[in-house]
C-alpha positions as CSV (number, residue, x, y, z in Angstrom):
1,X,92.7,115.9,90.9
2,X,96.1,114.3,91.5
3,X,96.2,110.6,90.7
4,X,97.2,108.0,93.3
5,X,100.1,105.7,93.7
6,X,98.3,102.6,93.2
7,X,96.8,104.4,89.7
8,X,100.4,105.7,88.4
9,X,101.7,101.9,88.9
10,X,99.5,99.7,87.7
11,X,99.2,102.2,84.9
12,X,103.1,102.4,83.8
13,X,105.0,100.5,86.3
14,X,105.3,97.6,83.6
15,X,106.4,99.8,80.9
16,X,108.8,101.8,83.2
17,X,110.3,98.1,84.1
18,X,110.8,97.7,80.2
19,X,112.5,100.7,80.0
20,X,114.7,100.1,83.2
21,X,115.6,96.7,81.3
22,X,116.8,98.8,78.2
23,X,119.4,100.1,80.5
24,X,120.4,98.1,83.1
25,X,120.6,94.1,82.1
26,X,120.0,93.5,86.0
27,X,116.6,92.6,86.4
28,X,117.2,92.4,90.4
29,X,118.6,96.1,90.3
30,X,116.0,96.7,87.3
31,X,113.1,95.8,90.1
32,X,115.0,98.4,92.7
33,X,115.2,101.2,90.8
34,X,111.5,100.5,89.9
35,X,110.6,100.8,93.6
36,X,112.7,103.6,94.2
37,X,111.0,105.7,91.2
38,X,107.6,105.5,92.6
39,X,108.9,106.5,96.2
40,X,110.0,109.4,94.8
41,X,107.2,109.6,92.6
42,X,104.5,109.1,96.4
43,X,106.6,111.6,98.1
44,X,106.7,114.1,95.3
45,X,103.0,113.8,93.4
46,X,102.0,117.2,95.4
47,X,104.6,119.0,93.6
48,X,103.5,118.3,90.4
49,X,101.6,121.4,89.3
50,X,100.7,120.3,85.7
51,X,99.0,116.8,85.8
52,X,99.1,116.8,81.8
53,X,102.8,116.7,82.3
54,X,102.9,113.7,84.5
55,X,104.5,110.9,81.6
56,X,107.0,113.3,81.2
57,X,107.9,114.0,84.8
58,X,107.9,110.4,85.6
59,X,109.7,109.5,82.5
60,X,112.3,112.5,84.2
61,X,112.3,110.8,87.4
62,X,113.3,107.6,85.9
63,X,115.7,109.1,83.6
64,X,117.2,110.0,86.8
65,X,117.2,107.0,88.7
66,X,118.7,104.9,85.9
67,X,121.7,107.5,85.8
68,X,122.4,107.7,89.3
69,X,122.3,103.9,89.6
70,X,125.0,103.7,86.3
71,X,126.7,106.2,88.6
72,X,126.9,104.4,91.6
73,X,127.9,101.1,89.8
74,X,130.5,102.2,87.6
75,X,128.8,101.1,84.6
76,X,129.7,102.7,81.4
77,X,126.2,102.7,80.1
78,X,124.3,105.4,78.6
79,X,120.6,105.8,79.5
80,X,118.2,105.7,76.3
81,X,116.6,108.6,75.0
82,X,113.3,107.0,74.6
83,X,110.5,109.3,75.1
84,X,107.5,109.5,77.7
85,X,105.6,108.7,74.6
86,X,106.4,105.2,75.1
87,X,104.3,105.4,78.6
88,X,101.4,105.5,76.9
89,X,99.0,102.5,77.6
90,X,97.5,100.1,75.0
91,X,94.2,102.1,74.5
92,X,96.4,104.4,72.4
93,X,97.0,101.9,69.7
94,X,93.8,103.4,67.7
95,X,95.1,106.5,67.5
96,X,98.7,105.0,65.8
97,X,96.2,103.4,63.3
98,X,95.2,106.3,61.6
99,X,99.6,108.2,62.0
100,X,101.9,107.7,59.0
101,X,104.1,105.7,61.0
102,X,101.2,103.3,61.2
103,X,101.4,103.2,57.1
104,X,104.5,101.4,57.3
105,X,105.1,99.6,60.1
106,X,103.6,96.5,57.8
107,X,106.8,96.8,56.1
108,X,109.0,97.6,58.7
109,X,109.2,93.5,59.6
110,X,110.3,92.6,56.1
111,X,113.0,95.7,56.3
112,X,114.2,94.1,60.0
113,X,114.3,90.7,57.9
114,X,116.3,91.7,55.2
115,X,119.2,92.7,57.5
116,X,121.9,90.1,58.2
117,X,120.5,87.2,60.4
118,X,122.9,88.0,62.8
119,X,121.2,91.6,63.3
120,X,117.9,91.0,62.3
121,X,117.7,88.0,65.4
122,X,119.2,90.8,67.7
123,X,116.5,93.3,66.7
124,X,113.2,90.6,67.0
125,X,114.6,88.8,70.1
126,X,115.2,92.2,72.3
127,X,112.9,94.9,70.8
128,X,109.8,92.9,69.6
129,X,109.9,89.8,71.7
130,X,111.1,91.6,75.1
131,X,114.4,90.0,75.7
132,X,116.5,91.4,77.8
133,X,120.5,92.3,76.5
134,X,121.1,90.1,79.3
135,X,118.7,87.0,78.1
136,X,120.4,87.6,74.2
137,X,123.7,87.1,75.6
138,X,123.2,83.5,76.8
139,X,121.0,82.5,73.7
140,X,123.5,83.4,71.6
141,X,126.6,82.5,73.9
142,X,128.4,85.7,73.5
143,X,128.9,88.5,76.2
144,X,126.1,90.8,77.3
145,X,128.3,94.3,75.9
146,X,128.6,92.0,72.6
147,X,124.5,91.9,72.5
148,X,124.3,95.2,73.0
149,X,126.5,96.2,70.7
150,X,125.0,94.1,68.2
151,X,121.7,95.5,68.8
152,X,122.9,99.0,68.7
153,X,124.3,98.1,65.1
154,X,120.9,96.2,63.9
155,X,119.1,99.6,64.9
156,X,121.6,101.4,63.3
157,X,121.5,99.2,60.2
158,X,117.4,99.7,60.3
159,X,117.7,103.3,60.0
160,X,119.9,103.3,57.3
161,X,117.5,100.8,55.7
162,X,114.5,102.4,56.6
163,X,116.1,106.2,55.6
164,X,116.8,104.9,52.0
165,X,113.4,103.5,51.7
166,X,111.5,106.7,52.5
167,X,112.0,110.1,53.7
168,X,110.4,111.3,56.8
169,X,109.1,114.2,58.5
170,X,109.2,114.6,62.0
171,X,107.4,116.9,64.5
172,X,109.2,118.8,67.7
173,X,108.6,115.3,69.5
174,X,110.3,113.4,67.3
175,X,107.2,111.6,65.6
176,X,106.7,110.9,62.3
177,X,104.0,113.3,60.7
178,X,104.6,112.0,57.2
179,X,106.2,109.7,55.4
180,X,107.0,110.2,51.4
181,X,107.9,106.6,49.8
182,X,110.9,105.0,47.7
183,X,110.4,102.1,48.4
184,X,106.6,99.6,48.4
185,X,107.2,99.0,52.0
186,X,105.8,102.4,52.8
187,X,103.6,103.9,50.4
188,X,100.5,104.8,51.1
C-alpha cells in the first residue's frame, strides 16, 4: 500500500529541512526546495515500485533538488553525502543502543572536546545543537564560507581523533559493525 503525502511529511519533512540546511545556509530557499521535493515526491509516489526503498528514493529526490538549486544559483557548494539512514525517525534510537557505534558515542563528546575550542564550538553549535552555517557565522562574527570551513576542519580533525583512538569496521552502508579500541573512550 503506498503511503500518502500527508504520512511521508510529517514523517521526514523535518529531517529532510535539516539536511537542506546542511547545504544551503538559506533557510527561505531551504523551505522551497522542501516544498518542491514533496511535489515531486505527490506526483511521482505511483512510480515507486519498491516501498522498502522509499528513504532512499526520497533521500535521491532531494539529493537532486539541492543540486539543481546550487546549479541555478551559482553556488560553489557541494551537496553532503549523508545517507537515507539519517531519515529514520526517533523510534529507531533502540535499535542504535544495542550497534557498536552506540559503545562509543559516550566518548565521542569528550573526543569533540578535546579539539581546539575554536573547532570543537563549530562541531557542538552546528551538528549537535542544530545551528545553521549561516547562524555560526554571526555568533562568531566571521563569514558564513569561514564557518563552513571551520566545520569541515573540526569534522576532519574528529576523524583523525576518533581513527587513532580505535579502528573500525564498516558494512557496504557505511555503518560501523565493530569497533576494536585504543583508546578508554571506546572499549567495550
Amino acid at each position: 500500500m503506498k503511503q500518502s503525502t500527508e504520512i511521508l511529511w510529517n514523517n521526514f519533512s523535518s529531517y529532510l529541512l535539516r539536511f537542506i540546511l546542511k547545504n544551503i545556509s538559506d533557510v527561505h530557499a531551504a523551505e522551497d526546495i522542501l516544498q518542491n521535493v514533496f511535489i515531486k515526491i505527490h506526483s511521482k509516489i505511483d512510480t515507486l515500485k519498491d516501498e522498502a526503498k522509499i528513504k532512499s528514493w526520497i533521500f535521491s529526490i532531494t539529493r537532486n533538488a539541492i543540486t539543481d538549486y546550487i546549479r541555478s544559483t551559482g553556488c560553489a557548494c557541494e551537496v553532503s553525502t549523508y545517507s537515507p539512514e539519517e531519515f529514520e525517525k526517533p523510534d529507531k534510537a533502540q535499535d542504535f543502543e544495542n550497534t557498536a557505534a552506540h559503545e562509543m558515542a559516550d566518548g565521542l563528546r569528550e573526543i569533540i572536546l578535546s579539539l581546539p575550542e575554536k573547532y570543537s564550538q563549530a562541531l557542538i553549535l552546528t551538528e549537535l545543537e542544530g545551528m545553521s552555517h549561516k547562524e555560526l557565522a554571526e555568533k562568531l562574527s566571521i563569514s558564513v564560507s569561514g564557518a563552513k570551513s571551520r566545520v569541515q576542519r573540526a569534522k576532519l580533525l574528529l576523524k583523525e581523533n576518533l581513527m587513532k583512538c580505535c579502528h573500525f569496521e564498516f558494512d557496504k552502508h557505511g555503518t560501523i559493525t565493530d569497533i576494536y579500541p585504543a583508546c578508554c573512550c571506546c572499549r567495550k
